[in-house]
N, C-alpha and C positions, 0 to 999 in steps of 0.2 A: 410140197404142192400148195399155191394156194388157192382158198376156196372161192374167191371171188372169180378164178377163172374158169372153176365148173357153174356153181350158186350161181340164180340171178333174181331179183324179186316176181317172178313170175314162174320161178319153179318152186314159190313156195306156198304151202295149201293150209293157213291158221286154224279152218274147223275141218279137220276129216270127220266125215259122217258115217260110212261103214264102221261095222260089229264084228265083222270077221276078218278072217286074215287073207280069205278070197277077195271078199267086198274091198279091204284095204287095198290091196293089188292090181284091183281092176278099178276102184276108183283113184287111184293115184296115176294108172296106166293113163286113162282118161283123160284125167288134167294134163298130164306130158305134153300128149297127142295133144291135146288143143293148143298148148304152149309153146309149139312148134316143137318141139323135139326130138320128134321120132313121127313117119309114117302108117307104118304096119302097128297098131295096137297091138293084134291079137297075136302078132311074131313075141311083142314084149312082153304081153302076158304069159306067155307059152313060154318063155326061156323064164322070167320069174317063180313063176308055179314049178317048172321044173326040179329047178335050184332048191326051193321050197320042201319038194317031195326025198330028196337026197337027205337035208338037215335042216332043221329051222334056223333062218335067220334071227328069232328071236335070241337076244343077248340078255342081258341082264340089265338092272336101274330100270327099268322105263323104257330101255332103247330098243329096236328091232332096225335089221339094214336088210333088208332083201334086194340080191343084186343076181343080174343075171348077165350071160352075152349073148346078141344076138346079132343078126347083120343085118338086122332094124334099124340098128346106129351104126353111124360111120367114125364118130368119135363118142367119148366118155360124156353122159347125159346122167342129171340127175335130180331128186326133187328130193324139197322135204315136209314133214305133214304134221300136225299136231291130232292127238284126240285127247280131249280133258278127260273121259272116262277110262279110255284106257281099253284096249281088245285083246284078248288071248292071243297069242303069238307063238305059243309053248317056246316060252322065252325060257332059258336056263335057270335063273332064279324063280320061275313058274309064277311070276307076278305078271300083270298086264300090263302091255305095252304101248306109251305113249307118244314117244316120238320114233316118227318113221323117218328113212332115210333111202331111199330108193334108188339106186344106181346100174344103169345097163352099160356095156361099153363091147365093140365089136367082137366078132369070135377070134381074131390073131391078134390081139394087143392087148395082150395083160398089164404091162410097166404103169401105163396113168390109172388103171381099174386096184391094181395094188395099193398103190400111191393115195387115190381118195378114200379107201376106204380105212386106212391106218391112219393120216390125216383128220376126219371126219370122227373115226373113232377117240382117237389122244382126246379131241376137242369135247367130244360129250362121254367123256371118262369125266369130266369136272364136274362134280354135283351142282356147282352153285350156277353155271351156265345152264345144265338140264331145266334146274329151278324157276329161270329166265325164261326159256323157252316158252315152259309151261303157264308162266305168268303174263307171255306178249299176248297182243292182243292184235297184231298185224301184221302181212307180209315185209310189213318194212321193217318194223322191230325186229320181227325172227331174222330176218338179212342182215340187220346190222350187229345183233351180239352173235353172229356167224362170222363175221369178216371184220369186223374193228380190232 
């Protein structure tokens, strides 16, 4: 899959400003919603949170991917977020987490929700791109060492 057909410079959020991993959620929900990508917020929240409550999306390195399905979206939507501090995520390696990665996609179509999130993953398995991230300073930056 590639990422430039989910990505687009306007699902992506250089200073996330939420502390917690509700604030994360609901402030990335937010930016979505304003981004055009989803109507129902509080349907995206609600399948997030959910997903949330099951297992934490918190991964490990820095990364967290909280994804949910909902039938908010009619196709695979997704944004991604930096925070230079870093929020508790109860990420696996129990370090805080920096870059967010937020992904909804309808309740019957798994195949492309599979696909970006193994994609996405491979991609920020590479410490020196994490690196980058954390180093951009713009939505365009973070877009272009995402899809070049």
């Amino acid at each position: 899959m590639n990422l430039k057909k989910i990505l687009t410079r306007d699902s992506i959020l250089p200073e996330l400003k939420a502390n917690t991993k509700r604030g994360v959620i609901e402030e990335m929900a937010s930016f979505m919603a304003a981004a055009g990508k989803f109507t129902n917020r509080a349907a995206a929240v609600q399948s997030l949170l959910a997903r949330e409550e099951k297992m934490s999306t918190g991964m490990q390195n820095g990364v967290a991917v909280p994804h949910g399905k909902t039938d908010a979206v009619d196709q695979l939507v997704a944004a991604i977020a930096i925070h230079r501090a870093g929020v508790n995520f109860a990420a696996m390696d129990g370090k805080p987490s920096h870059i967010f990665v937020i992904t909804l996609s309808p309740e019957n179509r798994a195949g492309p929700h599979i696909q970006f999130l193994a994609e996405i993953s491979k991609a920020l398995s590479r410490p020196e791109l994490r690196d980058q991230l954390l180093q951009a300073s713009s939505a365009d930056e973070i877009f272009g060492l995402l899809t070049d």
